[in-house]
C-alpha positions, 0 to 999 in steps of 0.5 A: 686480350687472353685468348682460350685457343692456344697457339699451335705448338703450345702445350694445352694445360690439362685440368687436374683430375680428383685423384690430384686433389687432396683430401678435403677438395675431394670431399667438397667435389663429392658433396657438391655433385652429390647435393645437385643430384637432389637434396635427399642426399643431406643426410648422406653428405653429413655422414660424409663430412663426420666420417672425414673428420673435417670438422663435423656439423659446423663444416656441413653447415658451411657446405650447406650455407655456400651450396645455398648463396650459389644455388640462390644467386647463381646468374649462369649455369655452371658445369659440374661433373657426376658423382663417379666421375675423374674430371674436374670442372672449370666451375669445380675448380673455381669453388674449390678457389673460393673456399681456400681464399676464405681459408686463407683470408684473401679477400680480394681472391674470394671476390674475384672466386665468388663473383665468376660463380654468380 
């Protein structure tokens, strides 16, 4: 059975911080910090999406449509950061997870992302 202490001496791994993410993670970071904050910043987040050139409305649509299955099916409360902040979450993380395992066609990785989440 894994456990979340580690033994003494044992280094304990340090959760990356957004400056290590790459761009098109910080952008989803943002844009989900910022659509929890309230869903007046929509217009915002698609200027976000456009000005990044990550593939304009049709990845805001998908930010829009993954944002609306965990907001709708989420059985835990997950942890996010506020907007400004360097840390990224455990929960950040595994959202971060889910989109590349999409990305990449790893189902059984998105599974598994996707079902921690809700």
């Amino acid at each position: 059975m894994a456990s979340s202490i580690p033994f003494a001496g044992q280094p304990v791994p340090a959760e990356p911080a957004v400056a290590d993410l790459a761009l098109g993670e910080q952008l989803v970071i943002w844009a989900l910090r910022k659509r929890l904050e309230s869903p007046a910043h929509r217009p915002a987040l698609r200027q976000g999406f456009l000005l990044a050139g990550a593939g304009g409305p049709q990845a805001f649509a998908a930010f829009e449509q993954l944002f609306g299955v965990i907001e709708s099916h989420c059985r835990r409360d997950l942890w996010f950061h506020r907007c400004g902040c360097g840390c990224v979450s455990a929960d950040e993380l595994m959202i971060l997870g889910l989109i590349a395992a999409q990305q990449t066609g790893d189902v059984a990785a998105a599974f598994g992302h996707g079902s921690s989440l809700v």
